[in-house]
N, C-alpha and C positions, 0 to 999 in steps of 0.2 A: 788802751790796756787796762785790764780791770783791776784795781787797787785789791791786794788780800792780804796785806799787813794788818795786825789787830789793835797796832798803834804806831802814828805818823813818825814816820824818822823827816829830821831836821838837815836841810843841805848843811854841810860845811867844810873847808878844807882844811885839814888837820897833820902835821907830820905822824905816824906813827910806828910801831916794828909789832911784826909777829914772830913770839917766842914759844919755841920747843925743845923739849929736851935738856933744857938749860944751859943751851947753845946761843952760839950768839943769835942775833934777829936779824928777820927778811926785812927791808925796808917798807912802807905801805904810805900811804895817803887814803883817810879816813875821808869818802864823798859825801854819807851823809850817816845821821846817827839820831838813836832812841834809846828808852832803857831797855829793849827792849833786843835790840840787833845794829845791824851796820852794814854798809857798801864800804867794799876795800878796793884799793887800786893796787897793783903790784905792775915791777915790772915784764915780771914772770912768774907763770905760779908753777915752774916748775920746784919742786921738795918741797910747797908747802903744802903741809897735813890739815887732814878735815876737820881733826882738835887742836886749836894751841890757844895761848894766852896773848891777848892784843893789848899790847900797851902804848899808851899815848903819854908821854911825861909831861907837853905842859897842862893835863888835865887832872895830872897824878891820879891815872886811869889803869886798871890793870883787870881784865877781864878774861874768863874763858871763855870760849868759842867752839861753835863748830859751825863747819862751812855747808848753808844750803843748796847753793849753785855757784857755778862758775862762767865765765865765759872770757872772751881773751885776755884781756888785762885785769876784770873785776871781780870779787867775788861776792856774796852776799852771806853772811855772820848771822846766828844767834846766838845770842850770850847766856851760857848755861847757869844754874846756882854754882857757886863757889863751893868747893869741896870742904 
């Protein structure tokens, strides 16, 4: 598979939650990560939206997002500038 990332994400396994709305958060597991974007894990992506904020607390990380693809459990993030 041809590599078309413009910068290497780093494996890792991370707790994290995706937040919208100011609702509480979908649970996730961060697979791997850049500054750049990210592979999520859920365990449904049913209600999660194509913009939210990914936060991971032990990185004291709080990023917005929006989703490039999906596929059953995963989906693939890039992290937009902060409003």
């Amino acid at each position: 598979m041809e590599e078309r990332r413009k910068i290497v994400r780093h494996r890792t396994l991370k707790a994290g939650s995706i937040s919208f709305n100011r609702a509480g958060g979908i649970d996730c597991r961060v697979r791997n990560l850049s500054p750049a974007g990210a592979c999520l894990e859920v365990a449904s992506q049913f209600g999660v939206p194509d913009d939210f904020v990914l936060v991971v607390e032990s990185d004291h990380l709080q990023k917005p997002c929006h989703v490039i693809w999906r596929a059953a459990t995963r989906m693939g993030v890039e992290f937009k500038p902060a409003a």
